[in-house]
N, C-alpha and C positions, 0 to 999 in steps of 0.2 A: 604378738608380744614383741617389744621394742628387745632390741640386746644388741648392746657393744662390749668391744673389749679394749682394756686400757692396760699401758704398761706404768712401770716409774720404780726409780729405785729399790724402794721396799713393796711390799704386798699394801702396805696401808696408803704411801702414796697412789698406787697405781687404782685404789680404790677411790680416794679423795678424786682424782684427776678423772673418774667414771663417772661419778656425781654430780660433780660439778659441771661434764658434758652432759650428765640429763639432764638436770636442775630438780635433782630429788634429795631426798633425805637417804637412808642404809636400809631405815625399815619399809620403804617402797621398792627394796628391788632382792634378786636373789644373787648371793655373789656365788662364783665356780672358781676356783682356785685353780689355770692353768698353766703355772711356774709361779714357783717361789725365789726365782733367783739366782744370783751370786756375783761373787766377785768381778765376773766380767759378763754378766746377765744380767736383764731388766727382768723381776719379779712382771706376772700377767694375769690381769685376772679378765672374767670375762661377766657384764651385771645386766640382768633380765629383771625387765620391769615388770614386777607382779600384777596377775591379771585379774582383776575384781571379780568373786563369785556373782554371777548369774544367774536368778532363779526365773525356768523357766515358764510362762504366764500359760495359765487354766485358758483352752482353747474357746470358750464360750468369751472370758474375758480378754481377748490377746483379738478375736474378732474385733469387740467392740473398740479398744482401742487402735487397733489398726481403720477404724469406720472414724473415729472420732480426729485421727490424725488426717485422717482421709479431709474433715471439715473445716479442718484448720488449715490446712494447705490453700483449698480454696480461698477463705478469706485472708488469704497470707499477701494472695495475687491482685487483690483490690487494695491494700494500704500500699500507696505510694512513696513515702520515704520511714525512714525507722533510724531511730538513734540510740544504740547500744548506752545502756546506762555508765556510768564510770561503775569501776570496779572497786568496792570498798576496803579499806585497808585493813591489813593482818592484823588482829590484836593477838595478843595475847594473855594469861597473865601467870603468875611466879607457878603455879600447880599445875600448867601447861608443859613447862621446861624443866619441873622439875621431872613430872612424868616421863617426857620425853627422852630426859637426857639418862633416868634410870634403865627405861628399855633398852634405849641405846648400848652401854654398856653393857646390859645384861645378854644382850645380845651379842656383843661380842665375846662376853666368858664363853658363851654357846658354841659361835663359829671355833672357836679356837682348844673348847674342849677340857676347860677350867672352872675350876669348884671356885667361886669367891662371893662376898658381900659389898653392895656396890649401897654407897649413901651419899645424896645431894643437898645439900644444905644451903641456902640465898646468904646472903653477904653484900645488903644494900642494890647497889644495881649490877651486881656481878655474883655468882653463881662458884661453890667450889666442891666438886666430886671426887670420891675416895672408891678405890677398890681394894676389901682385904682379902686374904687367904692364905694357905700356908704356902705358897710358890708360884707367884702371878709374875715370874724374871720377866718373864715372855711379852708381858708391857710395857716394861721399863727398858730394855737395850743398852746397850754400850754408854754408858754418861748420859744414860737416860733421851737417848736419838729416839727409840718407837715410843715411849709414854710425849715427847715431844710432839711428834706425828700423829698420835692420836688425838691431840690435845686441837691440834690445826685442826684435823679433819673436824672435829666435834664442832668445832668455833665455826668454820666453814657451811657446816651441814644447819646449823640453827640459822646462819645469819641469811641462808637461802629459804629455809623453809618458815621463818616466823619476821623476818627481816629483823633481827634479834640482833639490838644495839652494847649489849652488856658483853662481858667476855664470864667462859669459863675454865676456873684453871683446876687441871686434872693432877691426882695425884693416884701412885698405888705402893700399895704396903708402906706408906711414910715415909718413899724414897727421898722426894725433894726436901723434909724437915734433916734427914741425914744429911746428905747430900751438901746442903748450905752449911750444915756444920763442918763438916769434913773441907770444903773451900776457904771458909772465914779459919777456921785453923792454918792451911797452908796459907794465907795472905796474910795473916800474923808472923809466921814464920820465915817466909818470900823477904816481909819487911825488915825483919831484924840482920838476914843477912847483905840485902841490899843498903843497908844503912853500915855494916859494920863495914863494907868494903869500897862503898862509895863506888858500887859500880851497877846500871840498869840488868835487869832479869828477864828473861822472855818466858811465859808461860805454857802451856802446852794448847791445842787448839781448844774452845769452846764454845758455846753457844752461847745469844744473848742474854739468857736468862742468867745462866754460871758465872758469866762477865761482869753480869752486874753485880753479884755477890758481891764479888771480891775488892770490884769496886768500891761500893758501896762502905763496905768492910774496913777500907784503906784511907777512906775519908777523914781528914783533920788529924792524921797522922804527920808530923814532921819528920821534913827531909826526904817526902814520898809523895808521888805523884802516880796514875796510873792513864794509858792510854791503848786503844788496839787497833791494831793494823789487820794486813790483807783478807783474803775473800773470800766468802763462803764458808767451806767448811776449814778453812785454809786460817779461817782470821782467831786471832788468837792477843792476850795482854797484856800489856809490857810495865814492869813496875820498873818506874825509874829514879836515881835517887836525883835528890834538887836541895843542892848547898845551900846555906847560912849565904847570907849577902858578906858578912866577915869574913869566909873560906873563901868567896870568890873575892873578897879584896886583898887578903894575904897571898891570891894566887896570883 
């Protein structure tokens, strides 16, 4: 049985970054949880690729096939060239992914030892998943960084194993319907002060998805503009105010 072990940030990268050097899905291998981490620690896990049961063959018939390999080998030695067939492409279809991406998650309530209900629903050519239960924090993280990370991983894991052109966007316990409420609030807010003072605001760091809230939010709003700077987890949105053409000619 194949096993490496991968590090990365959190547990769920360090899983995603194991995957992706196998080229498997989560339910083709077994994770070992060998550090979780910290502050100044790479989370480690370690993924062993599960080994297919093997039944072993009734010795009368395990003979004959071992006679009958025995005659294929033979005439294997007489055909002088052979051209491997092309290998036919992945299908899929919506009851394929829906399956999949239920175990999926249901699998991870398991690994991690959480009571919830997990529902997948299609959404044209994209795919959107719910985990409920009475205290699922454990996927969601800090401004929602592990329900982020899981959400990769997932997207990651289908697009290897079904070459799955759609995206799916994960949610749990309603975070991100909160969430975008609570943003589009403070970018109402952000606006009104940024206009009464006529002076730009810097926001606190976010992720693309948060960004685009508020962006979005902030749109066709006067005397507001919004744009974001530096990198990584570093980058963050700056709502800036933008005078009347009259205030800059009176200036």
């Amino acid at each position: 049985m194949k096993s490496i072990e991968s590090t990365g940030k959190t547990i769920e990268l360090a899983i995603n970054a194991g995957l992706n050097e196998l080229g498997v899905g989560l339910d083709e291998v077994d994770v070992e949880i060998l550090s979780e981490g910290g502050l100044f620690k790479k989370a480690k896990v370690r993924l062993t690729l599960s080994e297919p049961e093997v039944k072993e063959e009734p010795k009368k018939t395990k003979a004959k096939h071992e006679e009958k390999e025995t005659k294929l080998e033979a005439k294997a030695e007489d055909v002088s060239s052979f051209t491997e067939p092309e290998k036919e492409k992945v299908t899929y279809t919506s009851s394929d992914i829906i399956k999949y991406v239920s175990k999926y998650l249901n699998d991870l309530l398991y690994l991690y030892n959480q009571v919830g209900e997990v529902e997948v629903m299609q959404d044209g050519p994209n795919y959107t998943a719910s985990l409920k239960g009475d205290d699922l924090s454990v996927f969601i993280g800090y401004h929602g960084e592990v329900l982020e990370a899981f959400q990769v991983i997932l997207n990651s894991t289908l697009a290897n194993k079904f070459n799955f052109k759609g995206r799916i966007f994960l949610d749990v316990q309603g975070y991100k319907t909160k969430r975008a409420k609570t943003l589009q609030d403070l970018a109402k807010r952000m606006a009104k002060v940024v206009v009464k003072n006529k002076k730009s605001y810097s926001l606190e760091p976010m992720n693309s998805y948060e960004r685009r809230i508020i962006h979005t939010a902030l749109q066709g709003y006067a005397n507001i503009s919004t744009h974001s700077e530096g990198d990584g987890k570093d980058r963050h949105l700056i709502i800036d105010y933008v005078p009347h053409e009259t205030e800059t000619d009176e200036e």
